[in-house]
C-alpha positions as CSV (number, residue, x, y, z in Angstrom):
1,X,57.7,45.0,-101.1
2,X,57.7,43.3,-104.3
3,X,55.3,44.4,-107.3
4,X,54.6,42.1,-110.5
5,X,52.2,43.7,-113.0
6,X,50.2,42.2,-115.1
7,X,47.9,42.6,-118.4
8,X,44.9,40.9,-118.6
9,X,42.1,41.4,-121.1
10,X,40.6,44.6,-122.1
11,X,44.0,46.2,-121.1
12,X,43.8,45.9,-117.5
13,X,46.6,46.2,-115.4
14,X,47.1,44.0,-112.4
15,X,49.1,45.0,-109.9
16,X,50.3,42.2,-107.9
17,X,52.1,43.2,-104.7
18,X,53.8,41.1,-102.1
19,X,54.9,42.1,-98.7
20,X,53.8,45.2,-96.3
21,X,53.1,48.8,-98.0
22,X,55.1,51.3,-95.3
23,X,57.8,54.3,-95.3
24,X,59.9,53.5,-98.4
25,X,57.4,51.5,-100.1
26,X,54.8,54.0,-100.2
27,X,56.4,56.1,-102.3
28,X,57.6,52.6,-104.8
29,X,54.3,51.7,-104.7
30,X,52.9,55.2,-105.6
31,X,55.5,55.7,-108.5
32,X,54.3,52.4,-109.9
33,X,50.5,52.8,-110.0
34,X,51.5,56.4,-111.7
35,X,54.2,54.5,-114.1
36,X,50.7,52.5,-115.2
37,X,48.8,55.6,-115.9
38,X,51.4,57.3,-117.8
39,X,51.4,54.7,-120.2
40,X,47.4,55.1,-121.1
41,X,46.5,51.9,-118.6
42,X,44.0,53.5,-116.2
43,X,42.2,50.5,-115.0
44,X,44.2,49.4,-112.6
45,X,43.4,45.9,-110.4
46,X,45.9,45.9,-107.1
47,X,46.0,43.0,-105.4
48,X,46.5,42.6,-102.1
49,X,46.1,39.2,-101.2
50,X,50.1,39.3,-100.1
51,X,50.0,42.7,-98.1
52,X,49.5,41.9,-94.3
53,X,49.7,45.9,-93.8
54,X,49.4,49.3,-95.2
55,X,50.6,52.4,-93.8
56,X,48.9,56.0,-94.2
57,X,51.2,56.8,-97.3
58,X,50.0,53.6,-98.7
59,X,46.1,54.8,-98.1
60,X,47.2,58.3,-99.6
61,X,48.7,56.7,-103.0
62,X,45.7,54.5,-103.2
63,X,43.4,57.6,-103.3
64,X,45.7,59.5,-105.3
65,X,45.4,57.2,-107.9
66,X,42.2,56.5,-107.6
67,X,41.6,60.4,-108.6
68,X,43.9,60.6,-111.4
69,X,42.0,57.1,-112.6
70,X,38.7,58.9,-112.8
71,X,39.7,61.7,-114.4
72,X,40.7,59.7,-117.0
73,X,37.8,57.6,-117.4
74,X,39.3,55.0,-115.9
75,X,39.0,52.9,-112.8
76,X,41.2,51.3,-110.0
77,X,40.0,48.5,-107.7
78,X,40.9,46.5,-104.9
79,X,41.4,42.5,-104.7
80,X,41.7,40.2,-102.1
81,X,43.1,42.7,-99.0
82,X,44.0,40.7,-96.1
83,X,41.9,41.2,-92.7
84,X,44.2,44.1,-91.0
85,X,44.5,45.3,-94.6
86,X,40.5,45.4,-94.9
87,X,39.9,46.4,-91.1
88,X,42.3,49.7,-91.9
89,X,39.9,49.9,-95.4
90,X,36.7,50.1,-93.4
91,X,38.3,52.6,-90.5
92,X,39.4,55.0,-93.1
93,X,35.8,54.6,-94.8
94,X,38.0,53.8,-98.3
95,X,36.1,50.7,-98.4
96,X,32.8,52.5,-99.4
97,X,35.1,54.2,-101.6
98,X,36.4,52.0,-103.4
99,X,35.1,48.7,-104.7
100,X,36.6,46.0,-103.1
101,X,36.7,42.1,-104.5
102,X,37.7,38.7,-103.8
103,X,38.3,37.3,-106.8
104,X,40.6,38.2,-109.9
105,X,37.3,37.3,-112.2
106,X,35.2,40.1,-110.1
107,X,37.7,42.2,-109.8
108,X,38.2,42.7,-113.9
109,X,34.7,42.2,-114.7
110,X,34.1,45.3,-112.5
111,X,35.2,47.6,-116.1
């Protein structure tokens, strides 16, 4: 698993990931959303368009960081998941969780 971040206006992180989210890179993957909120960004935009899956640990850090996001006043949201990303989404009921877009422009006007 590969992360890029980057900055786009209004301070938004995006959190560009490539490959699948299990074992290992669950806990990368956790450390770097949490790297992002320790330095005051707390809307966070992780894409998924490159992730063909995600692993329970994955789910967990997701919702983890969702949390600490809102307690901040901040905001995470989800871009582009791939369809077994999105099917596990909608099985776990994280999908009516969590807003969900297709498009990098949707995704940061969502703050």
């Amino acid at each position: 698993m590969n992360v890029e971040t980057t900055i786009a206006k209004k301070n938004i992180s995006i959190l560009h990931i490539e490959g699948k989210i299990l074992g290992n890179a669950s806990d990368a993957f956790r450390k770097e959303m949490s790297e992002q909120l320790q330095t005051g960004r707390d809307k966070l935009v992780i894409d998924l368009m490159n992730v063909p899956l995600i692993d329970s640990s994955a789910l967990g850090a997701i919702v983890i960081t969702l949390k600490s996001c809102q307690q901040s006043g901040g905001k995470l949201v989800l871009l582009n998941p791939q369809k077994a990303v999105r099917e596990v989404l909608e099985v776990t009921k994280l999908s009516t969780v969590i807003e969900i877009y297709d498009t990098e422009e949707g995704a940061c006007a969502a703050f």
